[in-house]
C-alpha positions, 0 to 999 in steps of 0.5 A, spaced: 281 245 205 283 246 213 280 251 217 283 251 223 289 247 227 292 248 233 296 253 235 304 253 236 306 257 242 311 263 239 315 267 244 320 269 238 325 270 244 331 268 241 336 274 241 343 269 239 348 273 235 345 274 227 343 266 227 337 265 224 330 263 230 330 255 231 323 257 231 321 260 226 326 256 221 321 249 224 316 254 222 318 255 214 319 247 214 311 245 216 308 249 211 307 256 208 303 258 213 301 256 221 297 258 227 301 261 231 300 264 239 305 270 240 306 273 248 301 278 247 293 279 246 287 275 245 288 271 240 291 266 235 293 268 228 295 265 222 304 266 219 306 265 212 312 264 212 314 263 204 316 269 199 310 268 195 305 268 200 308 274 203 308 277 197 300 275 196 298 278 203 302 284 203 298 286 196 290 283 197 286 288 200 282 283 203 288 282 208 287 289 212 292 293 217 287 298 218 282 292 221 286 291 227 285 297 230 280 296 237 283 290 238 288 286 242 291 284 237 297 278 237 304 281 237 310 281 241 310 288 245 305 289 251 303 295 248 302 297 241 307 300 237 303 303 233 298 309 232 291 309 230 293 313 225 299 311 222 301 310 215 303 303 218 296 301 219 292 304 213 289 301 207 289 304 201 286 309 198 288 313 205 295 310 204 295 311 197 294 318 198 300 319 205 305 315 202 304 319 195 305 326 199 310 323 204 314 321 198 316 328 195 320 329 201 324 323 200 324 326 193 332 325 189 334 333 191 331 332 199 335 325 200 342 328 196 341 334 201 340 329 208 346 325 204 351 331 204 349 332 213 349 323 214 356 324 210 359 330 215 356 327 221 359 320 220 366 323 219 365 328 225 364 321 229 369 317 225 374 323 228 372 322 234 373 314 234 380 316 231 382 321 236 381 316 242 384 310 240 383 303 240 379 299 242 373 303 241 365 301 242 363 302 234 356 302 238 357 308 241 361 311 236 357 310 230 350 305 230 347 309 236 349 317 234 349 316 226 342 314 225 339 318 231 342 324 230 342 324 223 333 324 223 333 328 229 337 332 225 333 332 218 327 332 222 329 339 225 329 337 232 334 342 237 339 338 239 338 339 246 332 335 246 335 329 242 336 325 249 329 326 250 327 323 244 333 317 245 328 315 251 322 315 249 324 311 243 327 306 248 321 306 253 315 304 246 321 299 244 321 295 250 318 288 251 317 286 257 310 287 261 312 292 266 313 297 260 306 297 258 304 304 261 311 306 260 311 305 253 303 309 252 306 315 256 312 314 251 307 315 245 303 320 248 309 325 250 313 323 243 305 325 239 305 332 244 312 334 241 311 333 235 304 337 235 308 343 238 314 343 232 309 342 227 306 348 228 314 352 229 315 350 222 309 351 219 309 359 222 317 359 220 319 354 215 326 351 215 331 345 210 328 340 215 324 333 213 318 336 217 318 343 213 319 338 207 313 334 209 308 340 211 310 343 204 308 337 200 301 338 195 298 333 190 293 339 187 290 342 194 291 336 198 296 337 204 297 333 210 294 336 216 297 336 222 296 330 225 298 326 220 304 329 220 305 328 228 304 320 227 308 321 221 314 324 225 314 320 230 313 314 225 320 316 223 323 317 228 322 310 230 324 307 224 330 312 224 333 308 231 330 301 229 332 300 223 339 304 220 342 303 227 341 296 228 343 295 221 350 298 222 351 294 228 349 288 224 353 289 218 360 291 222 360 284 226 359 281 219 365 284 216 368 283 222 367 276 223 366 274 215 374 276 213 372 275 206 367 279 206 371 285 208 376 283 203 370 284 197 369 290 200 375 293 200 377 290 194 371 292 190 367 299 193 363 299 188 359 293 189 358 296 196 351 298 195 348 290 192 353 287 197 349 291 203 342 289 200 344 282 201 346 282 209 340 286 209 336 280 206 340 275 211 340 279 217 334 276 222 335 285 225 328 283 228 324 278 233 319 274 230 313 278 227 311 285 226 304 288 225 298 282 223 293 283 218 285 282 219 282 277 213 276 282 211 272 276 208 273 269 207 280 267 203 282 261 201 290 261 201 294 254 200 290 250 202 288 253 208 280 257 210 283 263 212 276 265 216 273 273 216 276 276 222 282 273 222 289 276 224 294 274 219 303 276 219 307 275 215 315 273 216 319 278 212 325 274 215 323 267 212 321 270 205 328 273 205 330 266 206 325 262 201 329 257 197 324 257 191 326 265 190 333 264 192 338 260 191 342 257 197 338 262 201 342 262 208 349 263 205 350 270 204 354 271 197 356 278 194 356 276 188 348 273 188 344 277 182 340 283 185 333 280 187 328 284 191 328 283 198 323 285 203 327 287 209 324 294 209 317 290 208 313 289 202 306 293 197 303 299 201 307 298 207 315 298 204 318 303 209 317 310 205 324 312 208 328 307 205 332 313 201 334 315 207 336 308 210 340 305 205 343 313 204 345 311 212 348 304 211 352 306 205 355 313 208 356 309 215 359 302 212 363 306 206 366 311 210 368 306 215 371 300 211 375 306 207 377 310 213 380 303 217 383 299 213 386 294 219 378 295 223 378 288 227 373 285 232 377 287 239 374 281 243 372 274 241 365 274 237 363 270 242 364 275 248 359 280 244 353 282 247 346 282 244 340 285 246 335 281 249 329 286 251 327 288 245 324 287 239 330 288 235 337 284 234 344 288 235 350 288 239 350 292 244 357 294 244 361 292 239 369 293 241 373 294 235 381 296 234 385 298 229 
């Protein structure tokens, strides 16, 4: 059995149109799991790559996120995304107990109503677009402004401080070393906000997520006020990490895989199972997310991993584990649904999901319906890519029709 092994230095850097990071496809060919150096923090951590391993991780409590706080743990951005006490780094049963209250408001009745506004605001944006003519920038028109208006929108923010938000979100984003007092401003300031609208709703409750939130029980337990902050603010990183990149990522594949489009077009009932699979396939992330501290001493594959460790998971390589997906890096509309672990996996799967495929499905929906003759205006080649964050996307993505 090993216990240590040398570190393989990992910038995670590589930001070429969706094609999958050189490393860590070499990673996914050593073995199941590495030891790997990232940009920032003082030590080396462990990476599993596989579906199984990933699964196993994710879902052993003797891996904690929790255990991470206090330290200057290995990642990829100069300052930690995360807050103390985000739902992101609690184990259970604290987690539990979040993710139970946090989910009645993505309860069915909460999400067809969020559904009916991404619904009028995509096609208020598709007018638009319309109206202008091509070539239009379906980045500025649609991927930036539906997810970011849409959960400033839900979360019940005034429009007039949506720019505010946009910023802040940007600045906590950012990877680069300059950024670290910036980001930790960014944080604060988001935080204060929060703090100050929460109290609002509660004096006058509205329709909006954060009422929806500050009115959810199980017996006597609430969440209190700055669970809800974190929370909020939470969502509204997830809000403008994920649908947006995801929209963009989506597009350039219809856009560049003609038979995709055409199965689309042809079969819009299959729109949700053909999203789910670019979802698997898109790399809309770089490397690695938030690690885990091993609580004990845990044999896994082979592999002493020692109390104390930090361990990541790769969500983007168990997406393409040949053992639970056949052929894994073809994208095919017609794979039988599986699980995929795009929004993360266990305690951790993103609890907004509801309001994330709701996004991808009205945006990719009602374009592919509204534009029949939608077609890159540049070659793909002359596509743009974001390079100074942690996220995959096109930065404009020119489209005629």
């Amino acid at each position: 059995m090993t216990s240590s092994g040398e570190a393989i230095t990992c910038p995670f850097d590589f930001s070429k149109a969706l094609e999958f990071d050189p490393t860590l496809a070499a990673l996914m060919a050593r073995e199941s799991i590495t030891r790997i150096r990232l940009p920032y923090g003082d030590a080396d951590a462990w990476l599993v790559t596989g579906f199984e391993g990933v699964r196993q991780v994710t879902t052993d409590q003797r891996f904690s996120r929790a255990g991470i706080m206090g330290f200057d743990y290995p990642r990829l951005t100069p300052e930690p995304i995360v807050s103390p006490e985000s739902i992101n780094v609690m184990d259970p049963p604290h987690s539990t107990r979040l993710r139970r209250l946090a989910s009645q408001a993505f309860a069915k009745r909460h999400v067809e109503l969020m559904r009916r506004k991404i619904v009028r605001l995509a096609d208020t944006l598709l007018d638009e677009m319309a109206e202008q003519g091509p070539p239009a920038d379906l980045v500025q028109h649609l991927s930036n402004r539906l997810p970011q208006q849409t959960i400033y929108d839900v979360l019940g923010i005034p429009r007039e401080d949506w720019p505010r938000m946009q910023e802040y979100a940007h600045q906590l984003l950012a990877t680069g070393q300059d950024g670290r007092e910036t980001a930790a401003n960014a944080k604060a300031r988001l935080r204060e906000y929060f703090g100050e609208l929460i109290q609002e709703r509660r004096r006058t409750p509205g329709r909006d997520l954060i009422s929806a939130l500050a009115a959810a029980k199980d017996g006597e337990d609430v969440f209190d006020d700055q669970e809800l902050a974190v929370m909020a603010l939470t969502l509204v990183l997830s809000g403008q990490d994920t649908a947006t990149c995801q929209i963009s990522n989506i597009s350039y594949l219809l856009l560049t895989r003609p038979e995709l489009m055409k199965h689309l077009r042809s079969r819009p009932e299959t729109l949700t199972d053909v999203l789910n699979e670019m979802l698997r396939i898109i790399p809309f992330r770089k490397g690695v997310g938030i690690p885990r501290v091993a609580l004990e001493d845990v044999e896994f594959d082979g592999v002493l991993i020692r109390a104390g460790d930090f361990v990541h998971v790769s969500y983007l390589t168990a997406n393409r584990d040949a053992e639970r997906y056949q052929d894994p890096g073809t994208i095919d509309p017609e794979r039988p649904s599986a699980p995929h672990m795009t929004f993360g996996w266990g305690g951790h799967r993103c609890i907004a999901v509801p309001l994330a495929m709701a996004e991808l499905e009205v945006a990719v929906g009602r374009l592919v319906e509204r534009f029949p003759n939608l077609g890159l205006a540049v070659p793909p080649e002359d596509v743009q890519w974001d390079t100074e964050t942690i996220r995959r996307f096109p930065l404009e993505l020119p489209v005629t029709w």
